[in-house]
C-alpha positions in Angstrom: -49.7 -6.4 63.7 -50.1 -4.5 60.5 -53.4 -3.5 58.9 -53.9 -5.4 55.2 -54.8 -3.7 52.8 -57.3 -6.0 51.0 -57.8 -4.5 47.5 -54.2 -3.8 47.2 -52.9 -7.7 47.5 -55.6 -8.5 45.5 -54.6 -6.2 42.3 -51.3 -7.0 42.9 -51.9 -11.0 42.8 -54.4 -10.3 39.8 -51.1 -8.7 38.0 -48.6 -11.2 39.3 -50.9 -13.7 37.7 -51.7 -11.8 34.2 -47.5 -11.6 34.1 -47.5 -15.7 34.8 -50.1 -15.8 31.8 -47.8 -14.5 29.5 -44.4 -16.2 30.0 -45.0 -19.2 28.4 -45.5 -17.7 24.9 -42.9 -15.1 25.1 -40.5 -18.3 26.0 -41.4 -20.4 23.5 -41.1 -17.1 20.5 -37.9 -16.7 22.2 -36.7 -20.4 22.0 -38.3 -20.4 18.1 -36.1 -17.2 17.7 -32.4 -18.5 19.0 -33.2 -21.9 16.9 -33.6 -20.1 14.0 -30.5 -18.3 14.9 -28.6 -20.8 15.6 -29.2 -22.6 12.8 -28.6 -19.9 10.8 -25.3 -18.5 12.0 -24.2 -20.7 15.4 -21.2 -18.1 15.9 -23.3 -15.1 16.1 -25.0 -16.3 19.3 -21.2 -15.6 20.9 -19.9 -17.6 23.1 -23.2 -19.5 23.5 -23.1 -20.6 20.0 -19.6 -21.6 20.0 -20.8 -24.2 23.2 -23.8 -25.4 21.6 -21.9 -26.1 18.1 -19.3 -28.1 20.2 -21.7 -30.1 21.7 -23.5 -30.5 18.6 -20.4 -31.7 16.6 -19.5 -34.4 20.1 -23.3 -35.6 20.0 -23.0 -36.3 16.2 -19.5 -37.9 16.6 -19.2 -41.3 16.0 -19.1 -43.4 20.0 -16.0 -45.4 20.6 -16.0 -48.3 22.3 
């Protein structure tokens, strides 16, 4: 059986979870970001863009029945 090497795991846990800490705000400046994009300029998102307006324009259609 290995030796463990105590410290180590905990640093590296302590830095797993500082990195954990900081997704959700880089997530939401990045989803703030491609919404201002998008609304913006949808076709310079790429193909991405060209989806979303698509979907956009076949949410906003009128339903038939």
């Amino acid at each position: 059986m290995e030796a463990g090497d105590r410290a180590r795991a905990v640093r590296a846990l302590a830095a797993a979870y500082a990195a954990a800490r900081g997704t959700e705000p880089a997530y939401k400046l990045c989803e703030v970001n491609l919404s201002a994009q998008y609304e913006s300029s949808p076709m310079s998102l790429g193909a991405m863009g060209e989806f979303l307006s698509d979907y956009e324009t076949w949410l906003l259609s009128p339903k038939v029945e």
